[in-house]
C-alpha positions in Angstrom: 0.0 0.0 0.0 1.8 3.7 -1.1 1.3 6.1 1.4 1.1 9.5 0.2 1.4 12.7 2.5 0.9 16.4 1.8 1.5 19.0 4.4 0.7 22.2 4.0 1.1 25.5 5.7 3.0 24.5 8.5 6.1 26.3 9.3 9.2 24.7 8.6 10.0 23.4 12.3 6.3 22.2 12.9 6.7 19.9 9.4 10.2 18.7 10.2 9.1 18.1 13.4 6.4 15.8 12.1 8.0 14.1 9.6 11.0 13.4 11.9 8.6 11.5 14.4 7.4 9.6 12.0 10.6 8.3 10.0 12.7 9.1 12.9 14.7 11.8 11.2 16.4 12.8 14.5 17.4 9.3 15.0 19.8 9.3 12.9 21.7 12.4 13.4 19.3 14.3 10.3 16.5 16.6 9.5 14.8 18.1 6.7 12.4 20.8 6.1 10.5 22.9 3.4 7.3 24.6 2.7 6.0 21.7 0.9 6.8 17.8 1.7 5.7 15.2 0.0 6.4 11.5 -0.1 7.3 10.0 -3.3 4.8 7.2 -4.6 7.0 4.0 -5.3 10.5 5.1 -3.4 9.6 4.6 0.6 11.3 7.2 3.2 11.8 9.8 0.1 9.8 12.9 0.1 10.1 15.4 -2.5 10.8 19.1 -0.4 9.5 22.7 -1.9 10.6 25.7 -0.9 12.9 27.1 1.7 14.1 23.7 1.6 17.1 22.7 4.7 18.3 19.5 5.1 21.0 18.2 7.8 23.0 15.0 7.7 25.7 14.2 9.8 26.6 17.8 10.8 26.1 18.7 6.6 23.7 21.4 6.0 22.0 21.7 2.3 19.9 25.1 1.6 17.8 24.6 -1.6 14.2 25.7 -3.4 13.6 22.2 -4.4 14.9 18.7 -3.2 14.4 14.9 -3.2 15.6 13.7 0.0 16.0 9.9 1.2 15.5 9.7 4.4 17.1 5.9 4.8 20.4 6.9 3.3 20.4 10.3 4.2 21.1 11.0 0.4 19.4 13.8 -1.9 19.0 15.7 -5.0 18.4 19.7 -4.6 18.0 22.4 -7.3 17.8 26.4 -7.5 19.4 28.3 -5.3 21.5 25.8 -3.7 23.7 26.7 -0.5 25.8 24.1 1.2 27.7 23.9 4.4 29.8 20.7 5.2 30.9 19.6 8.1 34.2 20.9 7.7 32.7 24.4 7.6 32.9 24.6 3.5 30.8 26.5 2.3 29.3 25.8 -1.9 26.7 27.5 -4.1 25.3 26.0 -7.4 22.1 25.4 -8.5 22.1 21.3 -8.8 23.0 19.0 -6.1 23.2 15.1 -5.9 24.6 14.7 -2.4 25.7 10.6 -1.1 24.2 10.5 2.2 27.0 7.1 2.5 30.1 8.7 2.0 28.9 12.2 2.7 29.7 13.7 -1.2 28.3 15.9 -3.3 28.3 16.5 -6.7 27.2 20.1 -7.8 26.7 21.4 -11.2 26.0 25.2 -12.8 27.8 28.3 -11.4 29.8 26.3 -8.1 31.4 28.4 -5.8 33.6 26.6 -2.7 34.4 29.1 -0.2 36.6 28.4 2.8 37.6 30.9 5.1 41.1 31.9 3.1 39.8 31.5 -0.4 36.8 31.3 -2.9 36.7 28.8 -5.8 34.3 29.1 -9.1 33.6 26.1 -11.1 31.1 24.8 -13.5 31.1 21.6 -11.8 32.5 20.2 -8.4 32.7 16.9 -6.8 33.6 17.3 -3.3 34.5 14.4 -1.0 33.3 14.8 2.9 35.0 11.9 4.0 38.8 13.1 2.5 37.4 16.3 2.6 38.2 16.9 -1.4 36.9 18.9 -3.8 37.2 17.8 -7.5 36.8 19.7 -10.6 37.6 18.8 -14.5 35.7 21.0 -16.4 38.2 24.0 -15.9 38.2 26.3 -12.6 39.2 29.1 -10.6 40.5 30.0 -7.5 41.3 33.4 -5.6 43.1 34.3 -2.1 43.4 37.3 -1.4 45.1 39.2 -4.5 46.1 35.7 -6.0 43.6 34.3 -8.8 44.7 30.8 -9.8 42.9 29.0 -12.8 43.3 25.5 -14.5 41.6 23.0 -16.6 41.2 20.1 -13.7 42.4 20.0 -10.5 41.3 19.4 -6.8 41.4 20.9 -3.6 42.6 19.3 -0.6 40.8 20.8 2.4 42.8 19.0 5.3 45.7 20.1 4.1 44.7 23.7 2.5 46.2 23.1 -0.9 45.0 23.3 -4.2 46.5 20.0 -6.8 46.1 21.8 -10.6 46.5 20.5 -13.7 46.8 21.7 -17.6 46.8 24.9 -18.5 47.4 26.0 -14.9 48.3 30.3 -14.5 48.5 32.2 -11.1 47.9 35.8 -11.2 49.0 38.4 -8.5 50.4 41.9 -8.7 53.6 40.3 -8.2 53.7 37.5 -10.3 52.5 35.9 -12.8 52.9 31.8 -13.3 52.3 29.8 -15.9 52.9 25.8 -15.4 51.5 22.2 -16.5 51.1 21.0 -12.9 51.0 23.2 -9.9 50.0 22.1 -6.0 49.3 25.6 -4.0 49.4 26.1 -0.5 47.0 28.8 1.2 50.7 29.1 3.3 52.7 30.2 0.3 54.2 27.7 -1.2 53.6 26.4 -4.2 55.1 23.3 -5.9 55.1 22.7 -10.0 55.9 19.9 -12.3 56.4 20.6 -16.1 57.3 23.6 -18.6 56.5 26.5 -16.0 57.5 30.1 -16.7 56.9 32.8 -13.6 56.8 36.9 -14.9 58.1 39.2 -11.7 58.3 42.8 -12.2 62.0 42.1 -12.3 62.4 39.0 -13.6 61.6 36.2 -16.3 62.0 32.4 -15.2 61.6 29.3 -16.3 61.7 25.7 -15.3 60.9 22.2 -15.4 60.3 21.5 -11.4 60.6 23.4 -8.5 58.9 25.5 -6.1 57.9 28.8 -5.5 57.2 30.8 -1.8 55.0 33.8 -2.3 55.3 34.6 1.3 59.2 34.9 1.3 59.4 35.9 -1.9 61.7 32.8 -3.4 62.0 30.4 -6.0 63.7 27.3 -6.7 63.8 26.3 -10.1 65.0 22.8 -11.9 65.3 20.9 -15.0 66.7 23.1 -17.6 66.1 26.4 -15.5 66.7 29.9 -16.3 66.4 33.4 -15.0 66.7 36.3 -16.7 65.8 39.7 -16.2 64.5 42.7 -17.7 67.7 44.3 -19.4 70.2 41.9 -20.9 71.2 38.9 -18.6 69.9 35.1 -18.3 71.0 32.8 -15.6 70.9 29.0 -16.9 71.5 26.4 -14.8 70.4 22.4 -13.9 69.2 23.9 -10.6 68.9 27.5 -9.2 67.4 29.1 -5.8 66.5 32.8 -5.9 65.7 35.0 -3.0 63.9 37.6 -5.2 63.6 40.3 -2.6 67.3 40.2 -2.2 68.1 39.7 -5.4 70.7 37.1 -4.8 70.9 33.3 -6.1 72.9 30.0 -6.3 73.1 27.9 -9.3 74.3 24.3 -9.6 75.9 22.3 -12.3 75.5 23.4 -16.2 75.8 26.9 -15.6 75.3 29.3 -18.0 75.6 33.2 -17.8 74.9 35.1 -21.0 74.9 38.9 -21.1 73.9 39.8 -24.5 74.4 44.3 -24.2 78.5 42.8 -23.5 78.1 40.2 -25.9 79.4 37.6 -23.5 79.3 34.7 -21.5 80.3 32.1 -18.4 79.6 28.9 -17.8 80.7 26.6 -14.8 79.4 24.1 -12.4 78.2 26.6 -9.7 77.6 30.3 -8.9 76.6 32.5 -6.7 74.5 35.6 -7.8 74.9 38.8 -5.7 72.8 41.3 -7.2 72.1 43.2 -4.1 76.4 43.0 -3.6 76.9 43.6 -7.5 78.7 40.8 -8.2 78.2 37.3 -9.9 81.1 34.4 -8.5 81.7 31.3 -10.7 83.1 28.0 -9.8 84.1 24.3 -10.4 85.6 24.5 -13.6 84.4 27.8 -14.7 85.1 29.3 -18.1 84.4 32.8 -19.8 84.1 34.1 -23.2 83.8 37.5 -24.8 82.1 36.9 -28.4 83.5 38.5 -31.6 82.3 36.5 -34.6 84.5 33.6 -35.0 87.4 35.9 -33.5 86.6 35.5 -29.4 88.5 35.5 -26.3 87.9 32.6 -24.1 89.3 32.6 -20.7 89.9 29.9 -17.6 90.8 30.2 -14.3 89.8 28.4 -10.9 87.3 31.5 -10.2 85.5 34.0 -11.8 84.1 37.0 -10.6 81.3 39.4 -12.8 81.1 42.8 -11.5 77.8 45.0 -12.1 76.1 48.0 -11.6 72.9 49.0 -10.0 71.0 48.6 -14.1 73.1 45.0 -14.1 75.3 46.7 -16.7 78.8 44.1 -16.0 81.6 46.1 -15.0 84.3 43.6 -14.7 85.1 40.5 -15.0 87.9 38.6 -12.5 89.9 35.8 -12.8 92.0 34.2 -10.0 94.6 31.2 -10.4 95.8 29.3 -13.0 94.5 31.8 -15.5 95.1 30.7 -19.5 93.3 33.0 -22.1 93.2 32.5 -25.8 92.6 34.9 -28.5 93.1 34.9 -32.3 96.7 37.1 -32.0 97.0 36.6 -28.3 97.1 34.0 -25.6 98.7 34.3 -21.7 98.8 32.5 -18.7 98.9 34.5 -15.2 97.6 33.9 -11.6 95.2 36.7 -11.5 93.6 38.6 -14.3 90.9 41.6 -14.8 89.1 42.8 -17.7 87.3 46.0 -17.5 84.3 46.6 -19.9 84.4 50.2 -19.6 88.0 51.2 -21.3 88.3 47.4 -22.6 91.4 47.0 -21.0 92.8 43.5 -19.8 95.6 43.1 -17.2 97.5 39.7 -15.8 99.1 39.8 -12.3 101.9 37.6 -10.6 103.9 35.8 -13.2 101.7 37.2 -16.2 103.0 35.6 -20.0 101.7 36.6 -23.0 102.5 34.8 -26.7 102.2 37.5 -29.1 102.5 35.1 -32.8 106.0 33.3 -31.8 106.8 35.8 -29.5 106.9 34.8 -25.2 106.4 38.1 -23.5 106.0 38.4 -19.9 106.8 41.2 -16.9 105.6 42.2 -13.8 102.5 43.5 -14.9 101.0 42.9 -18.4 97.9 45.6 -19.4 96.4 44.7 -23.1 93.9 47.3 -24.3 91.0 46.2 -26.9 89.0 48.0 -29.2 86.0 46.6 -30.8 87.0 43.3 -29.0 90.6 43.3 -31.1 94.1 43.8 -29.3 95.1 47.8 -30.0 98.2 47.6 -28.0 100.1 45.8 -24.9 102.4 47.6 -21.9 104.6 45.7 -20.0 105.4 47.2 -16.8 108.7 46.4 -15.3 110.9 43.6 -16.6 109.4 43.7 -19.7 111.1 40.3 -21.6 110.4 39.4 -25.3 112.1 35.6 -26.6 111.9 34.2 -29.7 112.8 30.7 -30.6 115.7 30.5 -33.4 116.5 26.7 -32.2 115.5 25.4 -29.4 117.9 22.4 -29.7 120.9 24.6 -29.6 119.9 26.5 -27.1 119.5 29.8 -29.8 116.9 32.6 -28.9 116.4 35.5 -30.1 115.8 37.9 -26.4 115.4 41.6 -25.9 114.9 43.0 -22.3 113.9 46.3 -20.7 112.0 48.2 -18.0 109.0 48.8 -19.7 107.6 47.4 -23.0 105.0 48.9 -25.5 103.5 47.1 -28.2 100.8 48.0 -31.3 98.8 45.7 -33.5 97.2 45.9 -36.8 94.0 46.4 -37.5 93.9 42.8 -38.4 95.5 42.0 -34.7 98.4 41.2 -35.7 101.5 42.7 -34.0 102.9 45.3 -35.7 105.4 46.6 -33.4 107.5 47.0 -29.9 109.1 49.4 -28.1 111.0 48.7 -25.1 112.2 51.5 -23.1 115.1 51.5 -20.6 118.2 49.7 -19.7 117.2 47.8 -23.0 119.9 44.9 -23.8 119.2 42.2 -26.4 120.2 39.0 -27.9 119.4 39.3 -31.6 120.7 36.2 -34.2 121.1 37.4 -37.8 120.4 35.2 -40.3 120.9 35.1 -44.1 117.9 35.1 -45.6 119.6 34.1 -49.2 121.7 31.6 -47.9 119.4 30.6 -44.9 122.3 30.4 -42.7 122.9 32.2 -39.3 126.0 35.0 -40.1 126.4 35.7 -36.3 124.7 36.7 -33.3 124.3 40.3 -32.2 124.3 41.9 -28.6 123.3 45.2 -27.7 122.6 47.7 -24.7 120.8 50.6 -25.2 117.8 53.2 -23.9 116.0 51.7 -26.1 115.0 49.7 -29.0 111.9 49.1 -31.5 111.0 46.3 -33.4 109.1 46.4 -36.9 107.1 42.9 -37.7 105.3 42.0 -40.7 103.6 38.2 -41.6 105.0 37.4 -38.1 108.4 37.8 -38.7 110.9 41.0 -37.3 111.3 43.2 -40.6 113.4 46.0 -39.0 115.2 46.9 -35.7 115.7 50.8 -34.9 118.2 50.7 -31.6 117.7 54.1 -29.9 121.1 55.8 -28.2 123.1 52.3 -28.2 125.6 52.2 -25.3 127.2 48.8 -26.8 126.5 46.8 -30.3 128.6 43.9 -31.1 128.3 40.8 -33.7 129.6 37.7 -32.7 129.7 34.2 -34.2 127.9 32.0 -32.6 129.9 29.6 -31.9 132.3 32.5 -30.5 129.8 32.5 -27.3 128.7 30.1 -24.7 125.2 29.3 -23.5 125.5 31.2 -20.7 126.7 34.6 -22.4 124.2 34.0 -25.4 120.9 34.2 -22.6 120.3 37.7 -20.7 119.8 37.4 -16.8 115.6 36.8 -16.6 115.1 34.2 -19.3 112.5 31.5 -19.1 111.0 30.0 -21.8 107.9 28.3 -21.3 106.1 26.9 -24.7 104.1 23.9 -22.5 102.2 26.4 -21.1 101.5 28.2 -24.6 97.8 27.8 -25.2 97.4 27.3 -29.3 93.7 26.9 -29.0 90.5 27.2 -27.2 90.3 23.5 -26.4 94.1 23.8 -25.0 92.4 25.8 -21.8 89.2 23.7 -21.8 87.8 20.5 -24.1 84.0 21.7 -23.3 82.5 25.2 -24.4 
């Protein structure tokens, strides 16, 4: 036999009241009310509800204008202007409901909004799990705390834990910051985790990488997996794995890194470096290795560590080398302990033990400062026992040597050298050959103020001694080793770097 009941006009609390002595509502931790209640023909303990419809089961709380409630399972479906509050004190708007009475989920359709007490969510559709506490969504969605809006294809929310799980098409938008990632998991704390291509947009700053994490609150990044940073003027930071403290500007990189500064027209690479903006400098490590570009004509550098001075705009100043420095250049190569190269008058200079090869020609000194001009040697001083050598034949000991104070040298335009002048207490070693005859006619010695040498296709086309205090021409076998080398002389062609891959095998 179908039992059909209709009450009318009673106010909410007398019909729930009712009702719930009859089925026993209360009994089980529920209630319902509504202007209308009717139960169904054919479907015991279900009653159709109209009108300021409320419904509670275990501690959830469903608002509607219409519903079809089961009393057994505690289970219902509820249209128009549908309000929710679970148990966890969420809080969802739509305007269809089917809620599980069971396992305490709902899924709502149309114009969803999940509110919690840090953020708001808008959805077509929603799925949310009482039991785990879970909301799902997969027909795109978007979520905003405070000034952050975050927005993705599919994705769910993880109330326990505050965090948001995103996926496809995933972007985060705040005055700050801007982030655009495959797979992101946000924290209402601050931190926020990605997986896949991600770029982030700072007011500062471009960056890029394949994993990592990023703290709103602290302002800081982590980036991995083929990561980058660069910023706004002319400089990007590669590296396999790089942490950024954006407020202080200041970062570490690790392994494959890569600085490229493209207003200089040069680069770094090592294994590590540190990045102190704030301080104005970047450092370089573990096999680090520099290089100025100049179309197929570049100077490449290596030294244990480099430093990369900078300006306030990040305009580089400097760049420092310390021990075991080698560089190479198409004219010019040198070895030193210490070396500097200043950007802003293109001038290079080698400390403690400095030697530069200049063609055939070993020349070292105190101090050795090499100027450029459009990234091409203009000229060379030597400053203080300025020493040029020469090998005539290294077998017999024969090398051509000329030694002074100071040393100034001039290149070509096609940086070649072109000519040296060495000025004080000058003496020299000079072995004449005949060019006819290719056979050596004697040796010559001099000492004198000074002396200038004239080259052409690498080779000395003129002398011009200057106020000569001795000249003589001996035969070379007239002298012995010891009288045929000046006091000073090394000569050191292991240490001769004859190409790029000489100072490193990887560029």
């Amino acid at each position: 036999m179908t039992i059909w009941v209709r009450i009318k006009a009673l106010s909410a609390i007398t019909a729930s009241a009712l009702l719930a002595g009859v089925a026993g509502g209360f009994l089980y931790g529920q209630s319902f009310t509504g202007d209308s209640i009717v139960s169904l023909p054919g479907r015991p303990g279900v009653y159709r509800l109209i009108g300021h419809v409320k419904i509670e089961h275990n501690g959830n709380r469903i608002f509607s204008d219409f519903a079809d409630y089961d009393q057994k399972t505690g289970s219902c479906q509820a249209y128009d202007n549908l309000r929710i509050r679970t148990s966890d004190n969420i809080h969802i708007t739509g305007e269809v409901l089917d809620y599980d009475g069971a396992s305490g989920s709902y899924t709502v359709e149309r114009n969803v909004v999940l509110k919690d007490r840090e953020m708001t969510m808008k959805t077509p559709a929603l799925r949310y799990e009482g039991s785990r506490n879970r909301a799902y969504y997969s027909q795109g969605g978007e979520m905003t705390s405070g000034q952050t809006v975050l927005t993705s294809e599919h994705g769910y929310y993880d109330g326990q834990a505050e965090i948001f799980h995103c996926f496809d098409n995933v972007v985060i938008v705040n005055p700050q910051y801007t982030i655009w990632t495959d797979t992101l998991h946000y924290a209402q704390t601050g931190l926020t985790h990605f997986q896949g291509n991600t770029n982030i947009e700072t007011s500062d700053y471009y960056m890029y990488g394949r994993k990592g994490w990023f703290h709103q609150e602290e302002n800081k990044v982590s980036l991995q997996r083929d990561a980058y940073v660069k910023t706004r003027t002319s400089q990007v930071l590669f590296g396999d794995s790089i942490y950024y403290d954006l407020d202080m500007k200041n970062g570490n990189v690790y392994r494959d890194v890569f600085l490229l500064d493209t207003a200089r027209n040069c680069y770094i690479k090592s294994d590590y470096a540190e990045n102190k903006e704030s301080e104005g400098y970047a450092l370089f490590t573990l096999h680090p290795r520099g290089v100025m570009v100049d179309h197929g004509d570049s100077l490449f550098v290596v030294g244990d560590t480099m430093v990369m001075t900078y300006d306030t705009v990040r305009k580089i100043k400097e760049m420092l080398v310390y021990h075991k420095v080698r560089f190479f250049k198409e004219g010019i190569q040198g070895k030193c302990d210490s070396l500097s190269y200043r950007h802003r008058d293109s001038l290079m200079e080698l400390y403690r033990e400095p030697i530069i090869w200049l063609e055939e020609y070993q020349i070292d000194g105190d101090t050795v400062k090499v100027w450029f001009t459009q990234n091409r040697p203009e000229k060379v001083l030597i400053q203080e026992k300025a020493f040029i050598v020469s090998e005539v034949s290294a077998s017999q000991g024969y090398y051509n040597q000329v030694k002074g104070k100071y040393l100034w040298g001039y290149f070509d335009d096609s940086s070649r050298f072109e000519m040296a002048h060495v000025i004080g207490a000058v003496q020299s070693v000079y072995y004449v050959l005949d060019e006819a005859a290719r056979e050596l006619i004697g040796v010559n010695k001099t000492e004198s103020r000074s002396l200038k040498m004239y080259f052409e296709d690498n080779q000395v086309r003129g002398i011009n001694v200057i106020q000569p205090s001795s000249t003589t021409l001996y035969p070379v076998n007239r002298l012995s080793r010891r009288e045929r080398i000046l006091k000073g002389f090394h000569w050191k062609p292991e240490l001769w770097p004859k190409s790029k891959y000489d100072l490193s095998t990887v560029w």
